[in-house]
C-alpha positions in Angstrom: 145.7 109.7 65.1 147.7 112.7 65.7 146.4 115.9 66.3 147.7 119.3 64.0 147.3 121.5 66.8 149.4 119.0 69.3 151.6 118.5 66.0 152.5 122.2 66.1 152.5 122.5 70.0 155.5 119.7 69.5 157.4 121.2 66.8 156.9 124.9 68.5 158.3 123.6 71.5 161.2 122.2 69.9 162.1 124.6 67.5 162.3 127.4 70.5 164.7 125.0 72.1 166.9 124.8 69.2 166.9 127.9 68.8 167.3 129.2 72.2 170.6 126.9 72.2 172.2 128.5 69.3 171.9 131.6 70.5 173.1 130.4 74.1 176.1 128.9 71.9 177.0 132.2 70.0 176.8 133.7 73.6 179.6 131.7 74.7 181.6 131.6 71.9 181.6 135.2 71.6 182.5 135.5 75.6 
């Protein structure tokens, strides 16, 4: 059984690294 707390550690994790490359993308695309 999966844990909530490591549920939300995962999806944290992930959703900062999606979102950090977006924003790396707009960088570039702007550059």
């Amino acid at each position: 059984m999966v844990n909530t707390v490591q549920l939300n550690l995962y999806y944290g994790v992930h959703w900062i690294l999606i979102e950090g490359n977006k924003s790396r993308i707009e960088k570039s695309q702007r550059a």
